[in-house]
N, C-alpha and C positions, 0 to 999 in steps of 0.2 A: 536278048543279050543286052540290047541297051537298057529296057528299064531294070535289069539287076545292076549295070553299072552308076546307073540314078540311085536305086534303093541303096546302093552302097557308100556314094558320095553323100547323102543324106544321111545317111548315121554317121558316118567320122564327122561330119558339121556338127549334128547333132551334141558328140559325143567331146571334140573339140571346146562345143559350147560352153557343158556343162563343168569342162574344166574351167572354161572363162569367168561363170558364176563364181566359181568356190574360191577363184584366187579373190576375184573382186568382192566377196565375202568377207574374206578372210583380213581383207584390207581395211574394209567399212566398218564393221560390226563392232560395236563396242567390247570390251573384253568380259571374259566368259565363256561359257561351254558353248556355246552357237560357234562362238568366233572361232576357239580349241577346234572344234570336229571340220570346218568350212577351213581352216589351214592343216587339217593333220595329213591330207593328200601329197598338196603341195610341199610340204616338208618331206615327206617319207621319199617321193622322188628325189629331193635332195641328196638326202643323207643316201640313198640305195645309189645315185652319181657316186657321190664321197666315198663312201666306204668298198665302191666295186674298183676304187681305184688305189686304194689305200692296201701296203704291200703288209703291212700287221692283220692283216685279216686274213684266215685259213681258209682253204679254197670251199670245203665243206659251208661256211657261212656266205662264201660270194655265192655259191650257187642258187641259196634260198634267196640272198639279197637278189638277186638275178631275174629270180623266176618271181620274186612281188612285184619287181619293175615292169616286166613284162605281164603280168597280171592285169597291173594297171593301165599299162598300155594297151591292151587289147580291148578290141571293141566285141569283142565275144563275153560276156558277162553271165552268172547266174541269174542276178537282178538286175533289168536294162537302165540304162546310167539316167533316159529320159525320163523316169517316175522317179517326182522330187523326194527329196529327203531319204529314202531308203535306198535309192539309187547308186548310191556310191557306198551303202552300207557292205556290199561283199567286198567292194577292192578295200575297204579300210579293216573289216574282220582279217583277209589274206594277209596284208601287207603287215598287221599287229603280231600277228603269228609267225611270218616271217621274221620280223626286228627281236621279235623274245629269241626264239630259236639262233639267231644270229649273235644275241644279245649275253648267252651263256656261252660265244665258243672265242668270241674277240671282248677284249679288254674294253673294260665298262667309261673307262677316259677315255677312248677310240670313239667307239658310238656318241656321248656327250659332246666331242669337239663335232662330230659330221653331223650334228641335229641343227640346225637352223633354231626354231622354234625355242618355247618353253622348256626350260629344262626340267622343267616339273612332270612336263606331258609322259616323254622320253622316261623320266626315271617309274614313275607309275608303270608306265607299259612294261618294264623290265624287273620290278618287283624289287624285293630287302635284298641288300650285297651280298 
């Protein structure tokens, strides 16, 4: 029992970490698509905060927003968050999927105010009005 509670406290560090990289990524990296994808995490938690609390948004799109947040948060992954670079490539496919899908059911000025980040990012992900 103990080394599962070892093997467990070791992946949330782990997993922790790897959030610490991308923010401090996101901060460093000159502007550009490295920089875009190393902040597109950290913003989608944002906005998935924002928008689960925000009363213009139908419950049908909190629940997707809900379950990318929680996606992201979970240390149960498709692809484990410790193998660089592709690592965070499922929570960022999920959490894309989610923001569209959410993206068609609340008001396209709703999502834009709760995006932190580039509004360019945001509008690409959500496609022509």
């Amino acid at each position: 029992m103990r080394d599962w509670l070892i093997g467990l406290g070791v992946a949330i560090a782990v997993v922790i970490a790897s959030w610490g990289v991308l923010i401090l990524l996101a901060k460093r990296l000159p502007p550009g698509v490295l920089r875009d994808l190393a902040a597109f995490i950290p913003d989608c938690v944002t906005t998935v905060r924002r928008l689960r609390k925000d009363p213009r948004v139908p419950r049908k799109a909190k629940i997707a927003i809900v379950f990318a947040g929680i996606w992201v948060a979970s240390p149960i992954d498709l692809i484990p968050e410790f193998i660089p670079v592709i690592g965070p490539l499922d929570d960022i496919i999920v959490v894309a999927l989610c923001l569209r899908y959410a993206g068609r059911q609340v008001p396209r000025d709703v999502l834009l105010a709760a995006w932190p980040g580039e509004p360019r990012l945001i509008e690409r992900l959500l496609g022509p009005v």
